[in-house]
N, C-alpha and C positions, 0 to 999 in steps of 0.2 A: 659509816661509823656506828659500832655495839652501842645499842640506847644504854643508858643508866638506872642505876638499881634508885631505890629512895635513898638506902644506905651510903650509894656513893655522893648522891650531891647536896645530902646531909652533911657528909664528910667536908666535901669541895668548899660550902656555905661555911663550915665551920671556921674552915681555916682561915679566912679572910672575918673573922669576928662578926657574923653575922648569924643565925639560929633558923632552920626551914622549918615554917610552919606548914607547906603544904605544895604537893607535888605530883597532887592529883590527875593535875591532867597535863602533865609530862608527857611528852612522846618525841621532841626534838630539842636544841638549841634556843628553838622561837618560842616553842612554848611558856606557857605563864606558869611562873611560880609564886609562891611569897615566901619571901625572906624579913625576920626581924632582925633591927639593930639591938645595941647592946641598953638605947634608951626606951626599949617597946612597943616602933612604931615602925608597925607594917608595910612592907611595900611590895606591889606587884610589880614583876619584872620578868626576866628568861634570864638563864645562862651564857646565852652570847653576850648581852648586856651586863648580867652579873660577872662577866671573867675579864671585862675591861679594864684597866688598871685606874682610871678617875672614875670608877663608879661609888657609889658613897650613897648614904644615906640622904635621900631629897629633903626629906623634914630635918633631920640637924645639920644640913645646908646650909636650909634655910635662917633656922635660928644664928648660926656665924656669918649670915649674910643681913642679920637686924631685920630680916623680917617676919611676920609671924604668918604662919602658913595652919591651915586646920588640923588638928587630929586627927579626925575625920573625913574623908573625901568626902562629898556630898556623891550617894548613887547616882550612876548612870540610867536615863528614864530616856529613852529615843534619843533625837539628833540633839547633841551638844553645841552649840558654840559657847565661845568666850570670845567676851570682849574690852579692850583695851583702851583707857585715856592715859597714856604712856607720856610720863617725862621720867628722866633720870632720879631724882629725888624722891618723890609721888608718883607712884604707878597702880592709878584706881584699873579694876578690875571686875568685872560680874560674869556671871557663871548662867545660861539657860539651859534648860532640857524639855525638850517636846515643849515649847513656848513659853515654860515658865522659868521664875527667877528663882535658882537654887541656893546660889550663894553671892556675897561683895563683898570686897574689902578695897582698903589702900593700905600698899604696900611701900615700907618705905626704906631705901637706901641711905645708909651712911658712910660716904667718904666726901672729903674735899678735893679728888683729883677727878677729873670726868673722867679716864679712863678706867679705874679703880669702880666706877660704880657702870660705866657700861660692860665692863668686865661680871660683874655681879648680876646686873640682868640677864649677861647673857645664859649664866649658869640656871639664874630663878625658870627663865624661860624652855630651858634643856629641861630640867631635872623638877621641877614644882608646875610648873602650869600646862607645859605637856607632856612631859613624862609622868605626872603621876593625876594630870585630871583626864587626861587622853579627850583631846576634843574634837569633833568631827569637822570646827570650823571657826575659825579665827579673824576676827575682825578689829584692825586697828586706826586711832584716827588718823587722820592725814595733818599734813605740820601747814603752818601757814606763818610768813613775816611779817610781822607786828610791827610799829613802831621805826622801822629799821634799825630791828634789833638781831644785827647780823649773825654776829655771837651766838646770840641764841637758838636763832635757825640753824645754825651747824652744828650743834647739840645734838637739837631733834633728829637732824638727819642722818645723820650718826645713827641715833638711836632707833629710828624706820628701818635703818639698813639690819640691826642687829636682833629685830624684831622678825623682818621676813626671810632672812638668813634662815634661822632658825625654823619658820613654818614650812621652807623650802625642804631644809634639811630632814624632817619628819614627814614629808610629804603629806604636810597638811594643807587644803584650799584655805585660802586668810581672802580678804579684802581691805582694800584701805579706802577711808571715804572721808570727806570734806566735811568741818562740821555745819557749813550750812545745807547741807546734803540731809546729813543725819539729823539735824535741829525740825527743818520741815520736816523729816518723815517721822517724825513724835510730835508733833502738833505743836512745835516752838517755832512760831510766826513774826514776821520781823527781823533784822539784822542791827541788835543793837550795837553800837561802836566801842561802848565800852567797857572792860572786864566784867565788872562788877556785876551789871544789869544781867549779862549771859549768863554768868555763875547764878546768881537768884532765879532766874528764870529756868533753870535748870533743877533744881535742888526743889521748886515749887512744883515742877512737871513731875518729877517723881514723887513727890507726897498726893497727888494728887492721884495719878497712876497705881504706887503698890502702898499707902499708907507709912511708906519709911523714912525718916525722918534723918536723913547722909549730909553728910559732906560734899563741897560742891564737886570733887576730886572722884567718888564714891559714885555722887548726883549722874557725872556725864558717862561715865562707863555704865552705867546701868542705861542710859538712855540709847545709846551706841550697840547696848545690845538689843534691847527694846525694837529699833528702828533694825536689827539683822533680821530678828525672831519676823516680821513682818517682811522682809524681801523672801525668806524661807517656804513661810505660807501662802505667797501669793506668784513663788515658784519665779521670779525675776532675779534671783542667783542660785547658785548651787550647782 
């Protein structure tokens, strides 16, 4: 196939309401380009993906999907992971690079129908967490039954499914891990029984750790990556 001029996939970009900022290093389909939306928020992508017919703008995605997503990517600095304390409603989130914490949030879904909002992550998780943070590696927690609260373990697992679906689909390595797994390997000792005490104890390990002062939602994704960034360095996954 005749590569392309700038001219033409300026053309191409236009036509579908989007604006090329740059097309530098163009040489096929795969190649990365950036294109802006018509709200001024950059994204990298290729042609093969730009000429999809659901391709859209990940950041005003996001904003019709109620969650608020950066401006800004945080640079990529060496190996990425992200890691995930995933529920449908609440989906805390932290961001490493080459060890450190680059970015967190909790992200929140609103719909009253569970399909409506695992529908919504699945998009978040396509188009916002890897498509536009591109991550070398993915870790989410593992669901556990509480209370026998059946209901709501088939939530979760719903939502594992639509988590690693999606790491598969990008041929991304993810791990899924237990959170008394990940508790010991941040230095949360003990198993207490109930919510409360593990959210504080949580939320207290990362004040302690990076000075930030989160949510207990915020608390365990951050920790979850904490305890990846440490399997990484000491080469026991990957």
């Amino acid at each position: 196939m005749a590569s392309l001029s700038s001219e033409q996939i300026a053309a191409e970009v236009e036509a579908k309401g989007f604006k090329l900022v740059d097309a530098s290093k163009y040489k096929n389909l795969e190649s990365d380009i950036t294109v802006s939306c018509k709200k001024g928020h950059n994204i990298v992508t290729n042609l093969k993906s730009f000429r999809h017919p659901s391709f859209e703008c990940p950041f005003c995605a996001s904003e019709e999907m109620h969650v608020v997503s950066p401006q800004i990517v945080p640079d990529k600095h060496g190996f990425r992971i992200i890691a995930c304390d995933q529920a449908t409603e609440k989906f805390g989130v932290s961001i490493w690079d080459d060890g450190k914490l680059v970015y967190y949030n909790v992200f929140n879904f609103i719909d009253g129908l569970v399909g409506n909002r695992l529908s919504k992550i699945d998009r978040f998780l396509d188009q916002v967490l890897i498509g536009t943070w591109n991550p070398d590696y993915i870790i989410f927690e593992d669901i556990q039954l509480e209370h026998n609260n059946v209901m709501t373990f088939k939530v979760l697992a719903q939502l594992l499914g639509v988590c690693e679906v999606e790491a598969i689909k990008h041929n991304i390595n993810y791990a899924v891990v237990t959170p008394s797994t990940w508790r010991a390997g941040v230095g949360i000792l003990g198993a207490a029984k109930d919510r409360a005490t593990r959210k504080s104890a949580a939320i207290n390990r990362v004040l302690s750790l990076t000075g930030a002062n989160v949510t207990d939602d915020t608390a365990e994704a951050i920790l979850i990556g904490k305890y990846a960034t440490g399997l990484y360095k000491s080469k026991k996954a990957f």
